[in-house]
C-alpha positions as a Markdown table, in Angstrom:
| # | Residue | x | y | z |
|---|---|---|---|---|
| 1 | Unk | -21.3 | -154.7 | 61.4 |
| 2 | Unk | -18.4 | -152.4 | 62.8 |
| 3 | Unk | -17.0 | -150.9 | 60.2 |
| 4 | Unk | -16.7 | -147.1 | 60.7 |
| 5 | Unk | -17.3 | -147.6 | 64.3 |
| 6 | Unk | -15.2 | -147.1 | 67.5 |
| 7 | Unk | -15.2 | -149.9 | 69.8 |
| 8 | Unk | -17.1 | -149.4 | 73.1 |
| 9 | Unk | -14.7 | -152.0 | 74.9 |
| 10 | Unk | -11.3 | -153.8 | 74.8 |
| 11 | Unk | -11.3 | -157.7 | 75.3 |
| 12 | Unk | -8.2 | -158.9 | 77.5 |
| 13 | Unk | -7.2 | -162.4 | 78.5 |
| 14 | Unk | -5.5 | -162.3 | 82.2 |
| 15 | Unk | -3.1 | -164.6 | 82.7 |
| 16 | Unk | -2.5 | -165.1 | 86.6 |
| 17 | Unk | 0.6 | -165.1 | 87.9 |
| 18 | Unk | 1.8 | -166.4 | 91.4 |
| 19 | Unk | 3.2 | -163.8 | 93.9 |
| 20 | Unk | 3.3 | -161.5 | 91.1 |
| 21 | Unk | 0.7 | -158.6 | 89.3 |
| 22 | Unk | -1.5 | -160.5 | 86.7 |
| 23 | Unk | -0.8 | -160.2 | 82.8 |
| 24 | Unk | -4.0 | -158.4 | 80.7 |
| 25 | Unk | -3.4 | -159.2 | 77.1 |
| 26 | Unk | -5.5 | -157.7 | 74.7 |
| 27 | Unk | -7.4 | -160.2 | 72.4 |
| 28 | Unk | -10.1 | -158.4 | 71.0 |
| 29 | Unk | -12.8 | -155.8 | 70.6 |
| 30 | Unk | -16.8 | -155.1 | 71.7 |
| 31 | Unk | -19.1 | -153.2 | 70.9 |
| 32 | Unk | -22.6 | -152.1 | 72.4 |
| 33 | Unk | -25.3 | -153.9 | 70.4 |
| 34 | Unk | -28.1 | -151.8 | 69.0 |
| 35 | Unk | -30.8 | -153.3 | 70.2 |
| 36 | Unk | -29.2 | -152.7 | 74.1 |
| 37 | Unk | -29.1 | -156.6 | 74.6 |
| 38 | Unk | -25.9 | -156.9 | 75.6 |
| 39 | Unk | -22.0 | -156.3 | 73.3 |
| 40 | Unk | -20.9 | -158.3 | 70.3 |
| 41 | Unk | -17.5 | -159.7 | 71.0 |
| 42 | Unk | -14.7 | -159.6 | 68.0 |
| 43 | Unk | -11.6 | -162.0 | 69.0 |
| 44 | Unk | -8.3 | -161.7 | 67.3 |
| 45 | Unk | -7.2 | -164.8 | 68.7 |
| 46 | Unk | -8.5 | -167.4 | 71.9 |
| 47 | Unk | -7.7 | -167.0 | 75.4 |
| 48 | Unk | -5.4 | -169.7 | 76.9 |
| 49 | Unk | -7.1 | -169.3 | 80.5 |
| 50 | Unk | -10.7 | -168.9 | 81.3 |
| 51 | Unk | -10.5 | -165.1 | 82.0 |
| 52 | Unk | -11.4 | -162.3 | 79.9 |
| 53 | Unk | -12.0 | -158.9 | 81.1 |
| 54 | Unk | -14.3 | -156.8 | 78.6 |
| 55 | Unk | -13.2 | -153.0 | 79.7 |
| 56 | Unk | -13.8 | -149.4 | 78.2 |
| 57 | Unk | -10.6 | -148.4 | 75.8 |
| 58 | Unk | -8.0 | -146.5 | 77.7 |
| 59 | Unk | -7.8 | -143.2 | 75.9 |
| 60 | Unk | -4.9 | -142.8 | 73.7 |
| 61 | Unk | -3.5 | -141.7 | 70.1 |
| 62 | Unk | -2.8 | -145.2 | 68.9 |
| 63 | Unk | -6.5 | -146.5 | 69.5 |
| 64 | Unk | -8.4 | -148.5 | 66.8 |
């Protein structure tokens, strides 16, 4: 499905944290479906909250 492809987005888990700046943890991939309905979501591994933020990649060297 991907392969050869760039992801369009980066899948983070956010772990809230009291008084303090919340913790994004990236768990996964998306990418833009062809049809334009909507992204297909690849997880690495689950989310222990019920957050996820589905974001463009940052730009950088080390990106997948």
């Amino acid at each position: 499905m991907s392969e050869g492809r760039k992801p369009d987005f980066d899948v983070f888990a956010i772990r809230e944290r009291e008084g303090g700046k919340d913790v994004f943890t990236k768990i996964g991939v998306a990418f833009s479906r062809h049809d334009g309905a909507g992204v297909s979501i690849l997880l690495d591994a689950l989310p222990l909250g019920r957050r996820l933020a589905v974001l463009p990649p940052l730009p950088s060297s080390d990106n997948r």
